[in-house]
N, C-alpha and C positions, 0 to 999 in steps of 0.2 A: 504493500500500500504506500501511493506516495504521501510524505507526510505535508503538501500542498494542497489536500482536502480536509473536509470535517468541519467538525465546532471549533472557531476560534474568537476566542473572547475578546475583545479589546479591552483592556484592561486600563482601570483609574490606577492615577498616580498618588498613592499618599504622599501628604504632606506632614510634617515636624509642624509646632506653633510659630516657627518664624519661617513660614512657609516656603523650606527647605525640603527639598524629598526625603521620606523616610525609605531609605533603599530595606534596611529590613522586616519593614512590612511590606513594602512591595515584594521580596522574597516571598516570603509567608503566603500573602495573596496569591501569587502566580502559581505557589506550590499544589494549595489549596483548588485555585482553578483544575490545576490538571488532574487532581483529586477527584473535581466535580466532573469530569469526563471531557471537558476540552480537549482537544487534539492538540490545539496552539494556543499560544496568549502574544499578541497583539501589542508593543508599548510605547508610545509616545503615535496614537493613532491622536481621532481629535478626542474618544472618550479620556484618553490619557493627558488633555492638556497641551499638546506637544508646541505647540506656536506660542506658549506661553513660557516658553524653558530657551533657555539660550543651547548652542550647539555644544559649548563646555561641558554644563550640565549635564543635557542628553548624552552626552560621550561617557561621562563619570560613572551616569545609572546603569549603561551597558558593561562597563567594565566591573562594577561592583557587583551586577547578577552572577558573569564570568566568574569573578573569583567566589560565590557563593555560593556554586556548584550549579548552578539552574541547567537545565539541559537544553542547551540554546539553538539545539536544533527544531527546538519546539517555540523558537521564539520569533517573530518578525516584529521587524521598526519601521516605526513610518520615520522617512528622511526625507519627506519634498519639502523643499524650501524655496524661496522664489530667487534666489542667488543660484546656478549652477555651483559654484565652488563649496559653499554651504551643504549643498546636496551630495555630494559625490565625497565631500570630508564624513557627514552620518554614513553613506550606503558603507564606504570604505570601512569604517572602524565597523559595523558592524558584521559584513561581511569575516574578515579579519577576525570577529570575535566567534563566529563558526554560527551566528546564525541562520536560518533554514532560509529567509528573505526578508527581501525590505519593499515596504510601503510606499511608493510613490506617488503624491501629492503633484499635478499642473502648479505651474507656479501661479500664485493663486490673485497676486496685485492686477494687473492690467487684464483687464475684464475683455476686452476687443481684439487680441493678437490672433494673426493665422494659426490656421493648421503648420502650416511650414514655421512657423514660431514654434510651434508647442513639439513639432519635429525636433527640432534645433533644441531645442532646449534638453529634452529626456536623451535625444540620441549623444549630444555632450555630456553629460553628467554619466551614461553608461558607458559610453566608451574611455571614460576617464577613471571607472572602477577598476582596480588594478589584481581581476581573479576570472577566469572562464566560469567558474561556479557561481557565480551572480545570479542571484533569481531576482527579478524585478516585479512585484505587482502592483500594476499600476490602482488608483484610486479614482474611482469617478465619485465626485461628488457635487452635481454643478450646483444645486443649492446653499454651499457653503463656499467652493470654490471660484463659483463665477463662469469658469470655464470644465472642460471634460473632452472624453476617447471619445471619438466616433470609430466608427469601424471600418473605416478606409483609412484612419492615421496609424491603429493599432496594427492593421496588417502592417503598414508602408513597414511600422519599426520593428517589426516580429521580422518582417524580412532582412532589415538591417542590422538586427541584432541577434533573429535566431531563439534558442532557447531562453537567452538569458531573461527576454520581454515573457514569461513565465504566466502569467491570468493579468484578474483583474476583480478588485472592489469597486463591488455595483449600488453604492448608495444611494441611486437616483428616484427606486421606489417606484421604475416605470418596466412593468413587467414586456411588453413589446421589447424594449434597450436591452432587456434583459438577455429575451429568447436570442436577440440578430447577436450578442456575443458569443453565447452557444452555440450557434448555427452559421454562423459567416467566421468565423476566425478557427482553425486547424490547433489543434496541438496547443487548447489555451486553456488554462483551470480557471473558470467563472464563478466568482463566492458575491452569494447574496448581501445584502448588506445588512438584512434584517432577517431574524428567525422568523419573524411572518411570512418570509418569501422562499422558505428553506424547501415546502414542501415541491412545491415549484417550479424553483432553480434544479433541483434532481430530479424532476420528471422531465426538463427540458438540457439536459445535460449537464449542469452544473456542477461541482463538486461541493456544495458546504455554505456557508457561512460566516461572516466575519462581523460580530453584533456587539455592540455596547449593553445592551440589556444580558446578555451571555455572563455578565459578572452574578447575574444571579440566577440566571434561568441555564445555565449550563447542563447540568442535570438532564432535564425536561429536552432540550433541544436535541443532545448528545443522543439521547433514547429515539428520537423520532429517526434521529440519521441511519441510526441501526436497527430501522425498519417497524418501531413502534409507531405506526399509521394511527392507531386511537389517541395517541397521546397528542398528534398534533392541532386539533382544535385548539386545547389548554393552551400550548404554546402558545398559537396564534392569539387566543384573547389575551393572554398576555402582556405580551408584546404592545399589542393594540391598545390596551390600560395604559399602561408605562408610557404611551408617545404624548399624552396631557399633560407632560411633565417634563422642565428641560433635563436632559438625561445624564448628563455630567453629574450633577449638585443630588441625582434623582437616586443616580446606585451608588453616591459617597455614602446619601444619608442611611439608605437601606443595607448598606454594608456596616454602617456605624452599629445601629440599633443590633442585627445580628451577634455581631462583637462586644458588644457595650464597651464600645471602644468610639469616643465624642471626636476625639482627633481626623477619624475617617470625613468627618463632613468637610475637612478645609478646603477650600480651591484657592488657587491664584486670581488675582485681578484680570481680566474684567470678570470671572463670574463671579456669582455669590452663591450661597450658599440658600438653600429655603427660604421664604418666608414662612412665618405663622399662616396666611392662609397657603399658599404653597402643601406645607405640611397637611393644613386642615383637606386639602383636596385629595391628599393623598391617601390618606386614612377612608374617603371614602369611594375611591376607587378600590382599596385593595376589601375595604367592606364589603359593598355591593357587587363585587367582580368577583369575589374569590378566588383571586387570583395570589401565589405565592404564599400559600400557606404552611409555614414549615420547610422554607425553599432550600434548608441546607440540614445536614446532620446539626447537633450542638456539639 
């Protein structure tokens, strides 16, 4: 089995009180994930913050997993940055650090640039990774990006680059985008970007998933992939709960509570953290939804 399919989490980034990464809970966490049945875990995607951490940073927390035994071939990094040099300094070190792939983000500033831009762009930044072993997946996400793959640039650089141009995270939540990457592009691993779309994405060839909510529904998602069909309604309404809610600030707080550990909720600026009504809406989604009850062992 390649390990470029399945449940892969995107994982939140704890933070320390002087909103510092706490690298050994994020251990702990990632451990835990693959506990939860994750195939992969996901770090410095957007669930993880990543645009909000300098590239030192991001360097530091990959090096500190590495030396903490995490099994980093179960790891991918999102490294797009809107700098070429920026991007190809993450792919590199993480590459380097034996993870399985890295995340790549359109550079996401200039909302207007060609296709031939956004060529020029990813084709510099992989041909300046310095390993044949480069797995690159790309990330569409034009709701937050501005910009995204079409599937005449993705061939152009699967052609140009081969295997290294590896799939693709399909955030966009438009099932058609979905099917034309399973079906027009050869030789490319297509992960959903939502467990809502899990069931789906693998009836139209896809391989998996790549979810922000997977920090708590791993479990439940993990089961469907291996062929538990009844369990996927649950997922789905899930899922579908959880998106009334912004999802960063949404599985700090629900991973806090589970822990009873309050430090889980921090984020970096600009988000925040709950409010009181935030919270009060939460409570009655997971009331009236019955959604996530008991979503992990104690």
């Amino acid at each position: 089995m390649s390990i470029l399919q399945g449940i892969w989490a995107a994982t939140v980034t704890p933070l320390k009180s002087d909103l510092n990464v706490d690298s050994s809970r994020l251990v702990a966490h990632i451990e835990w994930l693959f506990d939860q049945g994750s195939h992969g875990v996901v770090v410095f995607g957007t669930t993880g913050e990543a645009n909000s951490f300098s590239v030192r940073e991001r360097r530091s927390v990959i090096e500190q997993l590495h030396e903490r035994g995490v099994d980093m071939n179960r790891i991918m990094v999102g490294t797009g940055c809107t700098a070429v040099p920026d991007t190809v300094e993450l792919s590199q070190h993480a590459v380097d650090a034996g993870c399985a792939a890295v995340l790549m983000l359109p550079p996401f500033y200039y909302k207007t640039v060609s296709e031939d831009g956004l060529f020029d762009f990813i084709s510099s930044s992989v041909d300046q990774i310095d390993r044949s072993t480069t797995r690159v997946i790309l990330y569409h996400f034009p709701k937050m990006a501005g910009i995204g793959f079409s599937v005449p640039l993705i061939n152009r650089l699967k052609e140009a680059h081969g295997e290294r141009i590896a799939g693709i995270k399909d955030s966009s939540g438009d099932t058609d985008n979905l099917t034309n990457y399973c079906r027009d592009i050869e030789d490319f691993a297509v992960f959903a970007g939502s467990e809502a779309l899990l069931p789906y994405a693998l009836s139209e060839g896809g391989v998996g998933c790549v979810s922000a909510t997977a920090n708590v529904t791993s479990r439940l998602a993990r089961a469907v992939f291996d062929g538990a069909k009844a369990e996927a309604e649950r997922m789905i309404k899930t899922r579908k709960a959880l998106e009334a809610l912004p999802f960063v600030p949404t599985m700090k707080h629900l991973l806090a509570e589970n822990s009873s550990q309050s430090d889980f909720n921090l984020v970096r600026p600009p988000l925040r953290q709950l409010t009181a009504a935030q919270l009060s809406r939460l409570d009655e989604i997971l009331g009236s939804t019955g959604v996530l009850p008991n979503f992990i062992d104690a």
